[in-house]
KEKE-3310 file (N, C-alpha, C; in steps of 0.2 Angstrom, whole numbers, plus 5000, padded with zeros to 4 digits):
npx = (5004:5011:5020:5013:5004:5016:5017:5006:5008:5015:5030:5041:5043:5052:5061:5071:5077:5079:5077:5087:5096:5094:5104:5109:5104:5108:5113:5124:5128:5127:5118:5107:5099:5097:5094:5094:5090:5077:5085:5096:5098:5102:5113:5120:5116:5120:5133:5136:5145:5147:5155:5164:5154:5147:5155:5158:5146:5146:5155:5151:5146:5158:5165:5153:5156:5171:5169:5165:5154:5148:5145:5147:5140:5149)
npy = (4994:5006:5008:5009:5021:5030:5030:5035:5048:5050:5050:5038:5022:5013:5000:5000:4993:4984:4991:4990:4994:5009:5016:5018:5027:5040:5058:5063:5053:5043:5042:5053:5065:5068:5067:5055:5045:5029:5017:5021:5023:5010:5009:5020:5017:5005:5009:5016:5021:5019:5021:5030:5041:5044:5051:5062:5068:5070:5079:5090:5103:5110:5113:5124:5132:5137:5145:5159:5172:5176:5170:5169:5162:5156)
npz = (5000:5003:4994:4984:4986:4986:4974:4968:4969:4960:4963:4960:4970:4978:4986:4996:5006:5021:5038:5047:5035:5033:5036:5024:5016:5025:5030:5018:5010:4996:4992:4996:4995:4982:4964:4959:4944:4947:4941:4943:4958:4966:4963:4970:4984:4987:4985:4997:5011:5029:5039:5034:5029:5039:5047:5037:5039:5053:5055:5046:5056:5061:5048:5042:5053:5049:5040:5044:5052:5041:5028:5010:4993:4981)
capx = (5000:5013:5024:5005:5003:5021:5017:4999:5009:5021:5033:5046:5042:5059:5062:5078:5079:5077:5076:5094:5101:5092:5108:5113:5102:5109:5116:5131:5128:5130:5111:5104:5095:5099:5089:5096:5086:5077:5091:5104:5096:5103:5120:5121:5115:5127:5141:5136:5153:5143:5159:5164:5149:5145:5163:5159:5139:5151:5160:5148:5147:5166:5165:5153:5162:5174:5166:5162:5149:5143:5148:5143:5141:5152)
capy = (5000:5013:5009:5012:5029:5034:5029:5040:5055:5053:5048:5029:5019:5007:4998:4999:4984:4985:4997:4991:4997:5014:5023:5020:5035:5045:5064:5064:5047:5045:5045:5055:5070:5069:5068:5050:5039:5026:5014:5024:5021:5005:5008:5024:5013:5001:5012:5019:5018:5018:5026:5036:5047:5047:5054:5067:5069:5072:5086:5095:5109:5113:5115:5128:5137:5139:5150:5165:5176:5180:5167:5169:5157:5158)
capz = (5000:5004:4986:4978:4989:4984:4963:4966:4972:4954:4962:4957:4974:4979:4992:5000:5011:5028:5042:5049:5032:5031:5037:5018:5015:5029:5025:5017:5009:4989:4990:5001:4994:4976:4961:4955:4944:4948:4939:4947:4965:4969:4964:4975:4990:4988:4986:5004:5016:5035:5042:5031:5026:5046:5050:5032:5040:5059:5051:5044:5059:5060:5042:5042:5058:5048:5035:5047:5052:5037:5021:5002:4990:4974)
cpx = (5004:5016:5016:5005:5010:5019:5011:5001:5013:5027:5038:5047:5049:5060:5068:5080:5075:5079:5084:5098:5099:5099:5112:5109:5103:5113:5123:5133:5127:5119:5106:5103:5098:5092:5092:5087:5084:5083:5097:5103:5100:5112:5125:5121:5120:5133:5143:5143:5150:5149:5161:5160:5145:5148:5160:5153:5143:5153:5158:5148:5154:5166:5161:5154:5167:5174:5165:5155:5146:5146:5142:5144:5144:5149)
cpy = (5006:5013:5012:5019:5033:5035:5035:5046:5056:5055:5042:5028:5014:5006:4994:4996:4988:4989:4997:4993:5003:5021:5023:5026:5040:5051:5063:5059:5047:5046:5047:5063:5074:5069:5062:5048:5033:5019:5017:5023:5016:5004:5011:5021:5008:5002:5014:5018:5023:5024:5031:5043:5049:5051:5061:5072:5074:5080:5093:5104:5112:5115:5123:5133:5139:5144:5156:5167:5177:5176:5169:5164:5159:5155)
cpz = (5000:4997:4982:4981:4985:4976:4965:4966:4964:4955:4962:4965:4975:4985:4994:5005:5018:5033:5045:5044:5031:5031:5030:5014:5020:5025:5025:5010:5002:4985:4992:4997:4986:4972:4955:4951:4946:4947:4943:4955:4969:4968:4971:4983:4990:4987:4993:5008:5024:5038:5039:5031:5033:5048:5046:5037:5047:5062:5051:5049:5061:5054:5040:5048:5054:5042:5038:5047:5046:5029:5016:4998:4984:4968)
residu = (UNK:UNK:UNK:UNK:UNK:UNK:UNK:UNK:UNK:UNK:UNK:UNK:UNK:UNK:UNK:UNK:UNK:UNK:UNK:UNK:UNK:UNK:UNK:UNK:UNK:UNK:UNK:UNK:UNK:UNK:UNK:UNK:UNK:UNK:UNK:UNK:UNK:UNK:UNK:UNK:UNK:UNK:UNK:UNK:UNK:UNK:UNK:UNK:UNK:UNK:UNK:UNK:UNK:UNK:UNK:UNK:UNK:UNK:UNK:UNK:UNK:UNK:UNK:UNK:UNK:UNK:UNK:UNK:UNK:UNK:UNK:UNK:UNK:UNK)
# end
């Protein structure tokens, strides 16, 4: 029922296994807030590196500390 809810909304329905593997969509991760297609989906997920991309995820607020008070984007 929920793959059918997802299709009605317009959008590709896929199911990523199981809840112990969902930290392969965590931020940072090679598919985590992209605009893959569905055929590119499952490579993205299998490329995931747990440590890594949590270490990359980790980071993230040192990274922007170090941009100062007032960054611009170029």
């Amino acid at each position: 029922m929920a793959m059918r809810l997802v299709d009605d909304t317009g959008f590709d329905p896929y199911d990523a296994g199981a809840l112990a593997d969902s930290w392969r969509q965590q931020p940072m991760g090679p598919a985590y807030c992209t605009e893959l297609t569905l055929d590119e989906l499952p490579a993205a997920l299998a490329a995931a590196d747990r440590v890594k991309d949590a270490a990359v995820r980790d980071s993230m607020g040192e990274r922007f500390a170090t941009l100062g008070a007032d960054p611009t984007r170029w």
